[in-house]
C-alpha positions as CSV (number, residue, x, y, z in Angstrom):
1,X,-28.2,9.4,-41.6
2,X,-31.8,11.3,-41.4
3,X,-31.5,14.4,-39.9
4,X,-34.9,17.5,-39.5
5,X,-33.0,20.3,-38.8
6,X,-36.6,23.3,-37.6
7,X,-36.6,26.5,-37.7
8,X,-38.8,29.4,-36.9
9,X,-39.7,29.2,-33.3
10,X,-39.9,31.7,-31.1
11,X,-42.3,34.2,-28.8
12,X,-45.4,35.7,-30.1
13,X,-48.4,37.3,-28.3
14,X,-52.1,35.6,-28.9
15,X,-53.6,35.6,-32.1
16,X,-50.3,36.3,-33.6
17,X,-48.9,34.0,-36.6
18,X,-45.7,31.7,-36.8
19,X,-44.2,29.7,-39.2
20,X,-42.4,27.1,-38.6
21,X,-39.8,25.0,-41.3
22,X,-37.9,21.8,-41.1
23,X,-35.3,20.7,-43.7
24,X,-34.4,16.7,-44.3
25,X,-31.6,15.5,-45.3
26,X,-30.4,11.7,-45.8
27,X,-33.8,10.5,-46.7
28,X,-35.9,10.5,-50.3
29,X,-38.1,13.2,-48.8
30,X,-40.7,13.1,-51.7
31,X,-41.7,9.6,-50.5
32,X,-41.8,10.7,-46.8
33,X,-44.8,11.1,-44.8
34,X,-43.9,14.3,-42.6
35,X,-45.6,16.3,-39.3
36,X,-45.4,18.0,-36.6
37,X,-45.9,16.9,-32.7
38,X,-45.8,19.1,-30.0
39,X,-44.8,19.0,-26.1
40,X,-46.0,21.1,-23.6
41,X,-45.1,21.1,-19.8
42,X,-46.8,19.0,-18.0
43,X,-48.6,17.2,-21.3
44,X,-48.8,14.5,-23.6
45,X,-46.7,15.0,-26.8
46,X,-49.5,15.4,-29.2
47,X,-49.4,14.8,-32.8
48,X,-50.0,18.4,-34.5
49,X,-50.5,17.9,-38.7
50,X,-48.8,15.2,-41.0
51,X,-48.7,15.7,-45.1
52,X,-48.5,12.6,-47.1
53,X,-46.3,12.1,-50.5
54,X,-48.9,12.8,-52.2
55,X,-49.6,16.3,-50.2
56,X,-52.6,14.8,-48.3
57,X,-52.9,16.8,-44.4
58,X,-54.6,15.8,-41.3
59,X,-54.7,18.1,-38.7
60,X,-55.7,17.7,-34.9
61,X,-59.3,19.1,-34.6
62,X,-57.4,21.5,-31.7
63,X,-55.9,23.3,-35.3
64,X,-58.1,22.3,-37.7
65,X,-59.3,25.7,-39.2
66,X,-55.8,27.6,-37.8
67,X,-52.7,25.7,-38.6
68,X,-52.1,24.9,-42.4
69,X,-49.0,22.3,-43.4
70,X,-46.8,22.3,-46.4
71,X,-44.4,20.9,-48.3
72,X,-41.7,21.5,-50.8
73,X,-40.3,18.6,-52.1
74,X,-37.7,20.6,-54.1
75,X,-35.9,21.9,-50.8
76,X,-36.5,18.7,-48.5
77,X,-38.8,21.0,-46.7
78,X,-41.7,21.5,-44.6
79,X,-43.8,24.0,-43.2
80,X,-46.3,24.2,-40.5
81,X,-48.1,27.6,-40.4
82,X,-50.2,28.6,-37.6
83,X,-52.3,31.1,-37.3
84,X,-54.5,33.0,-34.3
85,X,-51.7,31.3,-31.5
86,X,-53.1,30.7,-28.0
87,X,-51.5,30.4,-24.7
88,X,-52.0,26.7,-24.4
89,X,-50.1,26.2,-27.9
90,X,-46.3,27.1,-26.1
91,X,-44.7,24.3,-26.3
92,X,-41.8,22.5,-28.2
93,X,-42.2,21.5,-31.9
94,X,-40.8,18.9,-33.1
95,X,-40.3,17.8,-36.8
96,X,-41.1,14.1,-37.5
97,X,-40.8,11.8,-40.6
98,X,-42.1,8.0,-41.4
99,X,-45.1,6.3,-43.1
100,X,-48.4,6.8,-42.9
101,X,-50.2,9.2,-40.0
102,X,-47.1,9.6,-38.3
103,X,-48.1,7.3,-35.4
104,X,-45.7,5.3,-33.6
105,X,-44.0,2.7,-34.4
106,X,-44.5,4.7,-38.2
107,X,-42.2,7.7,-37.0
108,X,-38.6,6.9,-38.5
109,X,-36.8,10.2,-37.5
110,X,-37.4,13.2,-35.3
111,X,-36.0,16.9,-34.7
112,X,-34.3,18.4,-31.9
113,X,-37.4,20.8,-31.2
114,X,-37.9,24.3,-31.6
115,X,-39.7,26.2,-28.9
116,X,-42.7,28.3,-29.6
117,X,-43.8,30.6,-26.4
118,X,-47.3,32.4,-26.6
119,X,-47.6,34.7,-23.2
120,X,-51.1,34.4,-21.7
């Protein structure tokens, strides 16, 4: 059974860092593609990064330059860390894993969420 466990969310003021982690288990995590989504109230979920199996990450142009997205295949883990947070970036992150860029039908397995809250 595939289970992303994340970590690391919480409330920060603007232009503040975060980092958040998720941890697989019950999947060959090297071979994974993994990302991040996020859902804000009263917006689409929006697809954040993804890293590839080979370490390959795409990044929404809205974080492109900000956010930076890791992974450590050794611990079934990986990281999203985002730098100079905005209001408009509170919202709940969730964890994915699948093939490819993470799109759906590609997305095999998602988080429960972590919340990340940046006060205007």
């Amino acid at each position: 059974q595939v289970q992303l466990v994340e970590s690391g969310g919480g409330s920060v003021q603007p232009g503040e860092s975060l980092t958040l982690s998720c941890v697989a288990s019950g999947i060959i995590f090297s071979i994974y593609s993994m990302g991040w989504y996020r859902h804000a109230p009263g917006k689409q979920r929006e697809l954040v990064a993804t890293i590839g199996s080979f370490h390959t990450p795409n990044y929404a142009d809205a974080v492109k330059g900000r956010f930076t997205i890791s992974r450590d295949n050794h611990k079934n883990t990986v990281y999203l860390q985002m730098n100079s947070l905005k209001h408009d970036e509170t919202a709940v992150y969730y964890c994915v894993a699948g093939s490819g860029l993470l799109r759906p039908p590609a997305i095999a397995s998602w988080g429960q969420g972590t919340q990340l809250t940046v006060p205007a």
